[in-house]
N, C-alpha and C positions, 0 to 999 in steps of 0.2 A: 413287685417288691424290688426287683434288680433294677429296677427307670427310676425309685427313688434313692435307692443306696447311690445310684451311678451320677443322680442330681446332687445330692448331698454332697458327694466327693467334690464336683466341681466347681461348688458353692463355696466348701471349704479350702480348697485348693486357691483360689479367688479372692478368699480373706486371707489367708496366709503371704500368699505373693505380694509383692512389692508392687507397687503402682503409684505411677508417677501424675498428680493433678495435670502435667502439661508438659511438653519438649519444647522447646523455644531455642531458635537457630542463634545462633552469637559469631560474631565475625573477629578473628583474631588480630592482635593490636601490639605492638611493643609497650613496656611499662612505661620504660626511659630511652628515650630516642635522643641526641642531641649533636649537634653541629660542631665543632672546637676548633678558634682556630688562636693564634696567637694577641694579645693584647696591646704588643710593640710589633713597630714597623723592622723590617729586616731581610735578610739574603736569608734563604733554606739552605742547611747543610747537609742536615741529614734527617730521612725518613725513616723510623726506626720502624714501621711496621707496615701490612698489608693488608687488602680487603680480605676477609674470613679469618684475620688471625686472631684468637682470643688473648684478650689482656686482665691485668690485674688494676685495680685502683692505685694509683700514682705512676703506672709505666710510662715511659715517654712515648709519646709517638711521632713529635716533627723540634727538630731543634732548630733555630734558626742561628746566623754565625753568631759566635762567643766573645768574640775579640773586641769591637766596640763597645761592648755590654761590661766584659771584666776592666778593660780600658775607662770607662767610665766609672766604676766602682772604687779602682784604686788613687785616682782622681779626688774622688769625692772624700774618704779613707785620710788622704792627705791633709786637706781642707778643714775636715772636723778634727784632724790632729794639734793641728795650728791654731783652729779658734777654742778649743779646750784649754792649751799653754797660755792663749791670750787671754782668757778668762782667767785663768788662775792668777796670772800676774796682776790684772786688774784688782782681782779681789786683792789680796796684798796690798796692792798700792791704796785700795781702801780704808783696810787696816790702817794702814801706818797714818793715811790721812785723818783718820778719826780722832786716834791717839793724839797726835799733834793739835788736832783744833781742840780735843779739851784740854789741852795747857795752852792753850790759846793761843798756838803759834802760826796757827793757818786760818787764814779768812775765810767768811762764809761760802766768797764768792769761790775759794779753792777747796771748799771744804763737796763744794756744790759739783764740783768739776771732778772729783772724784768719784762723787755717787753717779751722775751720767756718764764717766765710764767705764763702770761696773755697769751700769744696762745694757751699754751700748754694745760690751764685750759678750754679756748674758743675750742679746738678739742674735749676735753674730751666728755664736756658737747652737744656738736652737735652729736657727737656717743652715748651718750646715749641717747640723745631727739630721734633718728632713731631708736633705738637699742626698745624705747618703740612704737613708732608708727607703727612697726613690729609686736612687742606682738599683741598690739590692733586688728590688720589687720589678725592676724591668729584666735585671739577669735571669730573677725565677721566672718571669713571664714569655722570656724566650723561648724555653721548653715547652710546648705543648703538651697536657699528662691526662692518660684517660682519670675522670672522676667518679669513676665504678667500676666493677668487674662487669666485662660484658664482653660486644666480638666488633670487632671494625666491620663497619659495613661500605664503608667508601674512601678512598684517598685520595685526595685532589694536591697533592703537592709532591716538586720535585727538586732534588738538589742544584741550586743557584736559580731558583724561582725567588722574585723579588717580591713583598708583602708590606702595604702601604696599609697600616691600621689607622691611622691618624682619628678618623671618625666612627666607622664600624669594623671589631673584629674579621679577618676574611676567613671563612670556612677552609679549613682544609682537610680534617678527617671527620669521619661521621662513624659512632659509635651507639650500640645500643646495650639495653639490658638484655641479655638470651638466659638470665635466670631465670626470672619472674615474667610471664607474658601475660595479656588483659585481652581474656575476652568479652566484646559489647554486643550487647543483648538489648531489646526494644519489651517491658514487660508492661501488664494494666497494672489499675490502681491495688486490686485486689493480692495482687501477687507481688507488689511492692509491700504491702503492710506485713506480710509473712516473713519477710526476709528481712537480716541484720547484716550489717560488716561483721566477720571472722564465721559467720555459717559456714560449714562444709557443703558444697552439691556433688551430686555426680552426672559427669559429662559421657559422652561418644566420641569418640574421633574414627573416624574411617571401620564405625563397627568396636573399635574395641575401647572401654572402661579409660577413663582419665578422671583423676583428684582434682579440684576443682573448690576456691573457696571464695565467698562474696566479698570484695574490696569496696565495694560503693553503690548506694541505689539512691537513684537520683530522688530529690524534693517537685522539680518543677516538670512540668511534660515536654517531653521534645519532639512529641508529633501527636497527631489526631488522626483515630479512625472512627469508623461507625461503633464499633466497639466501646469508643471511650479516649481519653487521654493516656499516651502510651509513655512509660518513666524509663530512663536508663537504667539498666544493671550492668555493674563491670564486675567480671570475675575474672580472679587471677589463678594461674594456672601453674606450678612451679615447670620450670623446664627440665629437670630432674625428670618428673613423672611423665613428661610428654617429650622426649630426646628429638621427636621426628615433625614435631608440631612447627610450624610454617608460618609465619602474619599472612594473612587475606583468605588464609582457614576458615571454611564454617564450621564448629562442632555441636552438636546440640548438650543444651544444659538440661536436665530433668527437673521442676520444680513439684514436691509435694506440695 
């Protein structure tokens, strides 16, 4: 009588607990990793930050000199000030021509020379309005700014370091996400059909509990076992819930 009460228990204890179809190791990943370096050529003046420092989305991190860049702005500023007055004058000077030629005081052929230059004035003026939104676009492009919240992981520049972008960006800080981290996981076809993007799982890390929800399960296989065709799963991991979580971590994912 107590061999089967004490079977019973353990039966029931066995349905009750939690059990996971499979543990499946995942190797930890940044979400957003990216390189940043300036878009225009220039002198470094200043590095406004360092490796491990956390940033906000728009902080700067490398300025390059300002002086050529606002020098050219003001330049430009000029130029579209002058071909707006000459536009305006032309237009005028159109007026008055139209007027005139319908009392028939001005020839076609000056009637003609009026209207070409009103375009001529209207081209000028549209190449400098470009020719300054170019400036502008190179002074913003001086600054190098993180484009997410995240931590510097590298700096590679230093004040009066010369940067010749001409054809490719040069790297100079290297920034990542430390919110959100991805960890990848190798699963079968079976355990892909289970799983959606926004599922919750729950993970391990070093023993203890981490949140854990599915960002992406792949379509196509990226490796073959005897087993079958094995699919990607990424799961994202907030950094919030894991402060101590590492890339090149393995944590096990638990799949029901």
């Amino acid at each position: 009588m107590m061999s089967r009460i004490a079977t019973w228990c353990t039966l029931t204890m066995l349905c009750i607990a939690p059990a996971f179809a499979a543990d499946v190791p995942a190797v930890v990943g940044w979400s957003q990793r990216v390189e940043l370096g300036p878009l225009v050529s220039g002198v470094v003046a200043e590095v406004h930050v360092h490796a491990g420092e956390s940033v906000s989305k728009g902080d700067p991190l490398v300025s390059l000199d300002q002086r050529g860049f606002t020098t050219q702005v003001s330049r430009r500023t000029a130029e579209h000030r002058h071909a707006k007055a000459t536009l305006d004058e032309a237009q005028r000077e159109d007026e008055r021509a139209a007027e005139l030629y319908d009392r028939t005081v001005l020839s076609d052929y000056e009637r003609n020379q009026a209207t070409i230059a009103l375009e001529a004035a209207r081209a000028s003026a549209e190449r400098a309005r470009a020719a300054l939104v170019d400036a502008r676009l190179d002074l913003e492009r001086s600054v190098v700014r993180a484009p997410f919240d995240g931590v510097v992981l590298a700096v590679n520049a230093v004040p009066g370091q010369s940067v010749v972008s001409e054809l490719q960006s040069q790297p100079l800080v290297t920034v990542a996400d430390d919110r959100r981290l991805q960890a990848r996981a190798q699963i079968d076809a079976v355990q892909a059909s289970t799983l959606k993007p926004g599922m919750q799982l729950q993970a391990t890390l070093r023993g203890q509990p981490v949140q854990a929800r599915v960002a992406y399960v792949g379509f196509e296989p990226v490796a073959d076992s005897p087993q079958g065709p094995r699919y990607q799963l990424v799961a994202e991991v907030a950094g919030d819930d894991a402060p101590s979580l590492r890339v090149g971590e393995t944590l096990t994912l638990h799949l029901e």
